[in-house]
N, C-alpha and C positions, 0 to 999 in steps of 0.2 A: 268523258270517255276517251277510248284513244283516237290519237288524230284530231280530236275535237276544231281543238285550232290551229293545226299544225301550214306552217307557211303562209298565216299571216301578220304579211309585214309591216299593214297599217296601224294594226292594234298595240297602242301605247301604254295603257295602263288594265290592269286585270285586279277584279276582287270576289274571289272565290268563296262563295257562300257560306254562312255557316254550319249546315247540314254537312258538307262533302267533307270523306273522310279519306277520301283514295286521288291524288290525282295522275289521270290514265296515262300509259306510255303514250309517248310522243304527243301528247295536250297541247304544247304550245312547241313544239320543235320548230326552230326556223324564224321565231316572231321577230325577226329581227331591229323592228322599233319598239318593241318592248321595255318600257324603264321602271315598270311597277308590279310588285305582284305583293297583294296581300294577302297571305296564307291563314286563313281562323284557325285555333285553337282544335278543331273538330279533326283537320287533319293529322292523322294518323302514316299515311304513307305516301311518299313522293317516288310514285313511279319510273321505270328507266325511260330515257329519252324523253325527262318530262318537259326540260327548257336547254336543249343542247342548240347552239348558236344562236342565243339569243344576245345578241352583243349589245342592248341598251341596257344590258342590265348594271345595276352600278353596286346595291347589297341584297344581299339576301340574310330574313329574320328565318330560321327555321325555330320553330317552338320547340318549347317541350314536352306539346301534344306526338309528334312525328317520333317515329323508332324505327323508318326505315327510310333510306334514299338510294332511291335503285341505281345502276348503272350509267354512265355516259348522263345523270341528271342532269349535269349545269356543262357539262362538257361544250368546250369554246366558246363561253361566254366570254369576248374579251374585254368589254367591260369591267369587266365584274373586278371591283376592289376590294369588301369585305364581305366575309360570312358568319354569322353566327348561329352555332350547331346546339340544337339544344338538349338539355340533361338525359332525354329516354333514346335520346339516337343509340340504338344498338347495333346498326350495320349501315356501312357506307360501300354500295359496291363499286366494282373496277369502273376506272374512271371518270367518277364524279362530277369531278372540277380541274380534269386534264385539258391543257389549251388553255386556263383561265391564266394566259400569261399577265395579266395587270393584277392579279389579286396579290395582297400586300396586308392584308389581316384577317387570318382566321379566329374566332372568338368559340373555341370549344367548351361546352359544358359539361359534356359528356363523359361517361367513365370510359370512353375508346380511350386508350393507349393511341397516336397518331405517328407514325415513325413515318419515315421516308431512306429504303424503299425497300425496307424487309417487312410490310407487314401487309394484313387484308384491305387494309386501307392505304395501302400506301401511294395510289393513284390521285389521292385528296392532292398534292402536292405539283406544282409545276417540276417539270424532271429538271430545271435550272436550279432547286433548291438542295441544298445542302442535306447530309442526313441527321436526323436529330429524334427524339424520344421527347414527346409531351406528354405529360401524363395532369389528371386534375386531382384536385383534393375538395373534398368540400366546401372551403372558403374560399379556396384559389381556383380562377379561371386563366386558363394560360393565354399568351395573347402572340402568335406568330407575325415578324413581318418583315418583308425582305426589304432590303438597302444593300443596291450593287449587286444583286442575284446571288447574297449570303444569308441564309436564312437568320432571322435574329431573336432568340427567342425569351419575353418576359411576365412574369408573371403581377394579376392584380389584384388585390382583396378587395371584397366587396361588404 
């Protein structure tokens, strides 16, 4: 629920049951030793302020169970080097993954459109990256990552 475990900074690893479909704003806001979160399949929505300054984090798998990741989610996790967004994600609100200055690969599966910084999502983006238009195809998964604070953008077949 919310606040659940918000500000603590001992807790290093979290794995969220498979029942829970919701996790509550600000859940883990603050866990700042945090370097593990495993998200089951069951979830569906990743609440605002669900892990904003959580700086051990290093990836995050969002599935393809999840269609929503609320606001200021992963906000200043500076940890944090890649993500992967999966296929039902239909809404990423403002400021995501603002602050996540070390992130260096976005792994989108999603039908978002991700621009930076004309669009709804455009907060997914550290404001040091460049503007650019991702879009996926069925086969192709895009694969974002900066080198020298230029965004670099390639695509992978799977």
């Amino acid at each position: 629920g919310k606040d659940a475990f918000r500000g603590c900074t001992g807790l290093t690893s979290v794995t969220i049951g498979s029942g829970v479909t919701s996790i509550g704003e600000s859940a883990f806001s603050g866990c700042t030793g945090l370097t593990s979160v495993t998200i089951p399949d069951s979830v569906t929505t990743i609440g605002s302020y669900s892990f904003p300054r959580c700086t051990g984090l290093k990836s995050i798998t969002i599935h393809d169970s999840v269609t929503s990741i609320g606001k200021d989610a992963f906000r200043g996790c500076t940890g944090l080097t890649s993500v992967t967004i999966g296929s039902s994600v239909s809404s990423i609100g403002d400021n995501a993954f603002y602050e996540c200055k070390n992130l260096i690969a976005v792994y989108n599966k999603s039908s978002l459109t991700i621009t930076y910084p004309f669009s709804s999502v455009e907060s997914l983006l550290p404001p040091s990256w460049v503007y650019m238009f991702i879009t996926t195809t069925p086969k192709k998964y895009p694969l974002m990552f900066r080198f020298n604070d230029d965004l670099l953008y390639n695509s992978m077949s799977l």
